[in-house]
C-alpha positions in Angstrom: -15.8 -114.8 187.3 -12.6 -112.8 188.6 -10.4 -114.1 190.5 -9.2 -111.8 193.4 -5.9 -112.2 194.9 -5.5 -110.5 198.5 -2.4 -109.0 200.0 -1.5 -107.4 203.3 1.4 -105.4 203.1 3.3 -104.6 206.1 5.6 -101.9 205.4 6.4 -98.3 206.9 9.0 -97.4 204.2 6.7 -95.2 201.5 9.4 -96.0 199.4 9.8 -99.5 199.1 5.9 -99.9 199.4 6.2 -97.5 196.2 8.2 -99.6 194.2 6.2 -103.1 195.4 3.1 -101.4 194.2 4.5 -100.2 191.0 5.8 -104.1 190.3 2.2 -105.3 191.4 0.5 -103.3 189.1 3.1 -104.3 186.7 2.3 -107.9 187.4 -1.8 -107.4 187.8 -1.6 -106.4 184.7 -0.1 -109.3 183.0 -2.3 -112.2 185.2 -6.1 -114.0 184.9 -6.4 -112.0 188.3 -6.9 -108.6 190.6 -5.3 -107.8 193.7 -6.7 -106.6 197.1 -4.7 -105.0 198.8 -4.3 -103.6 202.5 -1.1 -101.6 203.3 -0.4 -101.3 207.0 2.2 -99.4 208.8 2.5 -100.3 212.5 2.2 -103.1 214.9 -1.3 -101.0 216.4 -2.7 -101.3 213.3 -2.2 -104.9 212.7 -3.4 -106.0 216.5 -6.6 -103.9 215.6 -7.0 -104.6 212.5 -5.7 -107.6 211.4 -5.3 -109.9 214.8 -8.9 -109.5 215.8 -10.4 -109.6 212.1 -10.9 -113.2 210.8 -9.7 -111.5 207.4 -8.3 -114.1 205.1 -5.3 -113.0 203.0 -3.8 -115.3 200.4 -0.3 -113.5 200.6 1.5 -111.1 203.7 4.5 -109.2 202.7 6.0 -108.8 206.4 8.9 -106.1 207.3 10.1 -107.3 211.1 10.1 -103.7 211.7 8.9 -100.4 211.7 9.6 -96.3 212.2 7.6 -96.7 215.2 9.8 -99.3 217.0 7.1 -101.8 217.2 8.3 -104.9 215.9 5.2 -106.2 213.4 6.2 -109.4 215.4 2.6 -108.9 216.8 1.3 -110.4 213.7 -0.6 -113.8 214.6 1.2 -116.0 212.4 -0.5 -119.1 213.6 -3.9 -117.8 212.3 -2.5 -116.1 208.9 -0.6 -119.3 208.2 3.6 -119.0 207.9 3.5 -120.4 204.3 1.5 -117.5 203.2 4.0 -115.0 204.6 7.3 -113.5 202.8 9.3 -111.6 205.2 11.4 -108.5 204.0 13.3 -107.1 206.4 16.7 -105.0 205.6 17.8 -106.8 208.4 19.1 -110.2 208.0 19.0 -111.1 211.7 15.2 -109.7 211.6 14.5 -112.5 208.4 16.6 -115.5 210.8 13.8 -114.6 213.1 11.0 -114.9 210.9 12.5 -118.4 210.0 12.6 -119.5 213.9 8.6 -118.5 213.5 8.4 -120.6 210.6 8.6 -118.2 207.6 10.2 -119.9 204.8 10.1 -116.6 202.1 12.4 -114.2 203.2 14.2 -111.5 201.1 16.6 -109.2 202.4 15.9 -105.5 201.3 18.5 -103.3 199.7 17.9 -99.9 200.5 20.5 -98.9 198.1 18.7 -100.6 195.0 15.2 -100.5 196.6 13.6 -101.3 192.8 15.4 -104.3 192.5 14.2 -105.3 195.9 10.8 -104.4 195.2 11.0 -106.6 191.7 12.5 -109.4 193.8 9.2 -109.5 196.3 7.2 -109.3 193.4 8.5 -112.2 191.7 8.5 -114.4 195.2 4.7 -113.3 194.8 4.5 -114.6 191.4 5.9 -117.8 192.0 3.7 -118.4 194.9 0.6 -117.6 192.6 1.1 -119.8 189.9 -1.0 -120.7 186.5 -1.6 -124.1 188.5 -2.7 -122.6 191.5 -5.3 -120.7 189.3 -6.2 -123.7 187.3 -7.0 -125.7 190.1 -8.9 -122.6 191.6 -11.1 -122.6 188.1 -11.8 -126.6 188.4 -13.5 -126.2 192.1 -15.7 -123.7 190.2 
């Protein structure tokens, strides 16, 4: 059986959702798993299609803010559950906020060294999806 890990990314910058998918790949490659991924680029999007979808995703990469100046702060965090969310705003205040909404996982982008950034998510994501989260995944089967 294959076990299929979903993420939501919320990000409007093609190039820092470049680079994550590059080090997802990177790590897909190198796990007992497969992602699922949705890529989303607006607050519309994410009250249409995320906020009325009963959709469960077992990691949310959340920038506080897009092109569009719609905060993704329309993101029901209650229902997706805080713990499964990494904020990664450029925008330090923007990650204090997450905090105040209960998001633990927050990374501060550098647009300068976007790569690094992007390895940074990825390995958050990698510590959150852990050999013994997949064993004990395996022993319920």
């Amino acid at each position: 059986m294959l076990l299929i890990k979903k993420i939501l990314i919320l990000e409007d910058n093609f190039k820092v959702l470049s680079a994550i998918l590059k080090e997802l790949n990177q790590l897909e490659e190198d796990q007992p798993y497969t992602f699922e991924i949705m890529v989303l680029t607006s607050g519309r999007q994410v009250e249409r299609y995320i906020n009325s979808n009963p959709e469960d995703f077992d990691i949310v990469i959340l920038d506080r803010d897009c092109k569009l100046n719609e905060s993704f702060h329309v993101l029901n965090i209650k229902r997706i559950g805080a713990d499964k969310i990494i904020g990664i705003s450029s925008i330090e205040g923007y990650n204090i906020d997450l905090t105040k909404k209960g998001i633990n996982l927050t990374i501060t982008k550098d647009l300068s060294e976007i790569d690094k950034s992007a390895r940074k998510i990825v390995e958050m994501i990698k510590n959150i999806i852990t050999p013994d989260h997949i064993n004990k995944f395996r022993r319920k089967l």
